[in-house]
C-alpha positions in Angstrom: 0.0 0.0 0.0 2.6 2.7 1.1 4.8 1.8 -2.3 1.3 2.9 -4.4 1.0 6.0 -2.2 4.9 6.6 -3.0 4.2 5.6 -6.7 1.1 7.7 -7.2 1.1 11.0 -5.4 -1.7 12.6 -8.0 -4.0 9.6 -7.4 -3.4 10.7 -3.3 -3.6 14.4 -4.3 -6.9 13.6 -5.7 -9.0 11.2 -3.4 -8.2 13.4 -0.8 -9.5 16.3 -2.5 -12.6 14.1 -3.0 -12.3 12.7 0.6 -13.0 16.7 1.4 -14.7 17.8 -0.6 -17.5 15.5 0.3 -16.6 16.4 4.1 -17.4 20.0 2.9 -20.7 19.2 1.5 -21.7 18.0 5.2 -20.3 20.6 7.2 -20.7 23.7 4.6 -18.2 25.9 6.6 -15.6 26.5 4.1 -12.7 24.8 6.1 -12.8 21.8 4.0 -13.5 23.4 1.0 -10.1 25.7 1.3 -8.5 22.7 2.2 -9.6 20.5 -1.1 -8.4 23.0 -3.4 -5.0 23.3 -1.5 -5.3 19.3 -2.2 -5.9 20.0 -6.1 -3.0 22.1 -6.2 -0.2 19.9 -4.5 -2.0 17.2 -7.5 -1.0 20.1 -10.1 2.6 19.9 -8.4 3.0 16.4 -8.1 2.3 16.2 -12.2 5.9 18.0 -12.8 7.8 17.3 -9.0 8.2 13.8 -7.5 9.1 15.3 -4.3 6.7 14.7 -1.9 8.4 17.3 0.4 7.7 19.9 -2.1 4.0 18.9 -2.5 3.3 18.7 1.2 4.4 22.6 1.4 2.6 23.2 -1.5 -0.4 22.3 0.1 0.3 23.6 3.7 1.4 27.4 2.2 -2.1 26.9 -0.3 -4.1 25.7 2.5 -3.0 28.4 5.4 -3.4 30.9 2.5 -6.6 30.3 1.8 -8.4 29.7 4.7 -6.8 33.0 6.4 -7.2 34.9 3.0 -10.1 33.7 0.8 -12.3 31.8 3.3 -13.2 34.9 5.4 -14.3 37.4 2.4 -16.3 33.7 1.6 -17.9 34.0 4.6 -18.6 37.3 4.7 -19.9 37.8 1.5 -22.6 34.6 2.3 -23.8 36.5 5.5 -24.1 40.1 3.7 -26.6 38.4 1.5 -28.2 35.8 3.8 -30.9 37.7 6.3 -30.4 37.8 9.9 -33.0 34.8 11.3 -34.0 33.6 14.7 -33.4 30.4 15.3 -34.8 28.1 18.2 -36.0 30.2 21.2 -35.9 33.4 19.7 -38.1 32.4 17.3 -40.9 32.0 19.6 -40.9 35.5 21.6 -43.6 37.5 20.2 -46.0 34.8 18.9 -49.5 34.3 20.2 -50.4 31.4 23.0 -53.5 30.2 23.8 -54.0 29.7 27.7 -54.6 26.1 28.3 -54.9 26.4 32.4 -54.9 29.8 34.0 -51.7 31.8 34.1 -50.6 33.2 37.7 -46.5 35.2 38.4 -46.3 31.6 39.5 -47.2 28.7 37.2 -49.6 28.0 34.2 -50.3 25.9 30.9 -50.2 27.5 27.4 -49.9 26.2 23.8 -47.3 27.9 22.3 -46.1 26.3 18.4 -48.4 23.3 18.8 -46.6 22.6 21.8 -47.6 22.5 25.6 -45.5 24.6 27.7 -45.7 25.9 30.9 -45.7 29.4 31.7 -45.8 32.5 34.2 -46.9 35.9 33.4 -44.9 38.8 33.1 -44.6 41.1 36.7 -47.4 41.2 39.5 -50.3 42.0 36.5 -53.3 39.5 38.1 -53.4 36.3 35.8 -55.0 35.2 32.5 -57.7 32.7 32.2 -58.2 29.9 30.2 -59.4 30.8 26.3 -57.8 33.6 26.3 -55.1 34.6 24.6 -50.9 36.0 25.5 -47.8 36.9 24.0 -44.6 35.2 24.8 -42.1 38.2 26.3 -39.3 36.0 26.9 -38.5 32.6 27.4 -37.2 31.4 31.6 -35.3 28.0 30.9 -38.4 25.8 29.7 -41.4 28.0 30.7 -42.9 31.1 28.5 -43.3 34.0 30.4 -45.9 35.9 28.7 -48.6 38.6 28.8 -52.1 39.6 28.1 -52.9 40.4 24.6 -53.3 44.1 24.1 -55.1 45.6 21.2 -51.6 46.8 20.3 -50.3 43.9 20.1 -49.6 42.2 16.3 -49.2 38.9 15.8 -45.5 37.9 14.5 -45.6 36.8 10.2 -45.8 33.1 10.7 -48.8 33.8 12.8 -50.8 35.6 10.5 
């Protein structure tokens, strides 16, 4: 095995630019990516130097001058055009609950996202009763803490 990695460094050069690049499409960082190309380079080298010691600092100098160089204005230029979303919690604050069991500054039962979660309302403000409705104000480790719908109030887009 090691005489066919000796005797074929493009074949090497290659699968493990492959080998990456199919890491890449999993992780979708860039890391990999940066590091596949360094890969397809060293494979350029190996076509015209036998030296493997040349092609491994062909790909370290590619590699670290990628991912310090290209990789960043990469990722910057993907989050200037991707908008700014909420993602697990944050999501819910704002949306609409229905009140399942009545909601005290101590405990209570809302649906919130098709879910059953349990809930407090916001400050001293008296409680909400069953059938009505609240908006989530923040979120306290795994219970909503919410308040009485006001005629102010608009529901979030995925609620409309």
């Amino acid at each position: 095995m090691l005489a066919w990695i000796a005797e074929n460094p493009v074949a090497v050069w290659l699968i493990a630019a492959i080998i990456l690049g199919v890491v890449e499409m999993l992780s979708l960082d860039f890391f990999c990516l940066m590091l596949s190309v360094a890969c397809l380079a060293s494979m350029v080298v190996a076509l015209a130097v036998d030296s493997w010691t040349i092609q491994v600092l062909v790909f370290a100098i590619v590699a670290i001058l990628l991912i310090f160089l290209v990789r960043p204005i990469i990722v910057r230029k993907l989050h200037r055009n991707t908008p700014e979303s909420l993602s697990n919690v944050d999501r819910l604050i704002g949306q609409r609950v229905d009140v399942l069991e009545t909601v005290t500054e101590n405990a209570g039962l809302v649906r919130l996202a098709g879910d059953h979660w349990s809930a407090r309302i916001m400050g001293h403000r008296g409680h909400i009763s069953p059938g009505q409705q609240g908006i989530v104000r923040s979120i306290d480790g795994a219970t909503a803490v919410i308040s009485a719908v006001n005629e102010g109030d608009h529901p979030t887009p995925d609620q409309e």
